[in-house]
N, C-alpha and C positions, 0 to 999 in steps of 0.2 A: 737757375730754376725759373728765375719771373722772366727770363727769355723764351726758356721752352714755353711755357706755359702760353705765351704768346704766339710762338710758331701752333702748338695744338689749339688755341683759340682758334688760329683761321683754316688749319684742315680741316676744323666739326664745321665752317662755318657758319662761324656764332659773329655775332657782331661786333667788331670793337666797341672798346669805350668801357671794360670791365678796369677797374684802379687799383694796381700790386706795387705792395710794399712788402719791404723784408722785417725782418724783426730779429734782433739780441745778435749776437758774433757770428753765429754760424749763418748769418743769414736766411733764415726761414721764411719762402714765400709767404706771403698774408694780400688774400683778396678781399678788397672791401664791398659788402654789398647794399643796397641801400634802405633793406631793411632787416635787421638783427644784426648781431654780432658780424664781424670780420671771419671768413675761414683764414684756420692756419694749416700750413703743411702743403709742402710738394704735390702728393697723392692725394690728400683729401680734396684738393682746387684741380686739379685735375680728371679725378671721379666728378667732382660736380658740372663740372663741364662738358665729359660726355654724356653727363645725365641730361642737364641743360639742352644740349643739342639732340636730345632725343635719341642719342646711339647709345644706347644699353649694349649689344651686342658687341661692341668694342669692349665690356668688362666681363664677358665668356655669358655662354647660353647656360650650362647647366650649374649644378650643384661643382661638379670636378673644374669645367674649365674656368670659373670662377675664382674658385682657390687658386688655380695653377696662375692666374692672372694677378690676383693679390701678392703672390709668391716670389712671382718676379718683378713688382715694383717694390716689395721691400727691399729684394734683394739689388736693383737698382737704387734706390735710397743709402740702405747701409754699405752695401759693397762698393760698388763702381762710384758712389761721390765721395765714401769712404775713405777709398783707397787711392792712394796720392800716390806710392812709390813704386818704381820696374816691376819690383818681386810681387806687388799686389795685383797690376794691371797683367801681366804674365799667367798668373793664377787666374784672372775671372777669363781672359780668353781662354784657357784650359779650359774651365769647366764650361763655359758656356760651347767651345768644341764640342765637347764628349755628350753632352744634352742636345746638342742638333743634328747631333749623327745620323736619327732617322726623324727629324721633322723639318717639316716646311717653315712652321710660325713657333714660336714657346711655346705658346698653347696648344700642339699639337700640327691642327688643319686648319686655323682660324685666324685670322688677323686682328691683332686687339689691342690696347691700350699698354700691352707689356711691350710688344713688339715699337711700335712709336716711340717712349719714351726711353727704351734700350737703345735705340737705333739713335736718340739724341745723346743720349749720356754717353756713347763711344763712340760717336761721329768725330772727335779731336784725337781719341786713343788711333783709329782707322786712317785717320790721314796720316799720320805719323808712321804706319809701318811701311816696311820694308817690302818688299817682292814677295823675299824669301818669307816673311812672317805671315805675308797674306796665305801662303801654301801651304803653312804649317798649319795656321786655324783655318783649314778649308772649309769649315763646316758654316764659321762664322764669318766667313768673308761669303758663302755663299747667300749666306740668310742676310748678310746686310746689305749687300748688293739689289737682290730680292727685294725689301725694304724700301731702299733707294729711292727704288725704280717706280713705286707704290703710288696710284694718283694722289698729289697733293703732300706730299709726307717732307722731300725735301726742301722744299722752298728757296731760301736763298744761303742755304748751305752749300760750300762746294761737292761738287761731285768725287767720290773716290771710287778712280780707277783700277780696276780689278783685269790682269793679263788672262786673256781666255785662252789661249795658245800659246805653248812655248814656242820659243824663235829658236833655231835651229840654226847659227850661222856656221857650221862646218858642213850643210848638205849639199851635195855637189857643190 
């Protein structure tokens, strides 16, 4: 969590020098500020960072893609940090498959802070797959590729390789 949260500090670029601590077992990011209280929580240090940086539009334009934005950081929250084993991470590529089958971004047409912190929290599920697995969730290998490729977004993550073409080695 206080990784990404550092990776999205320097895509809004905001300035370093913000100080994150976790807090209790599960580790809950905690940013300190220097005047009120500390924020807690993944999303909420997160929200205030694209607020900070002035990009509201990374948390959806209207009434719809704002929810739809909330939507899928809880469901990165409770799901994808979630969910530790095969049979869980197997099931959110499903679903998140079957939900990109006609969009570009989660949120439909827009690029937003769902999309970002999705794209962090399965950056280690993605490199781990298979060929064969990337073909299977084509949906989500296409939108995270898409992502990737996003100014600013991967930083010093590695790149995961996505086959555009199959190789054919019995053609003439």
């Amino acid at each position: 969590g206080v990784d990404e949260l550092a990776l999205l500090e320097k895509l809004l670029g905001l300035p370093e020098g913000n100080k994150y601590g976790v807090q209790g077992e599960r580790k809950v990011p905690v940013l300190q500020t220097n005047n009120g209280p500390g924020l807690t929580g993944f999303m909420t240090i997160a929200a205030h960072l694209v607020k900070q940086a002035k990009k509201d539009q990374l948390l959806g334009s209207t009434a719809e893609e704002k929810a739809v934005v909330q939507q899928w950081l809880e469901y990165r929250v409770t799901r994808v940090d979630g969910g530790s084993s095969k049979e869980d991470t197997r099931i959110i590529l499903k679903d998140l498959n079957t939900y990109l089958e006609d969009k570009v971004y989660l949120a439909g047409n827009i690029f937003t802070l769902a999309d970002i912190l999705m794209y962090y929290g399965l950056h280690h599920v993605m490199v781990d797959l298979t060929v064969q697995e990337k073909e299977k969730y084509l949906n989500v290998s296409r939108w995270f590729n898409h992502i990737q490729h996003y100014p600013g977004v991967r930083q010093h993550l590695s790149n995961v390789i996505f086959i555009k073409n199959r190789l054919y080695t019995n053609a003439y």
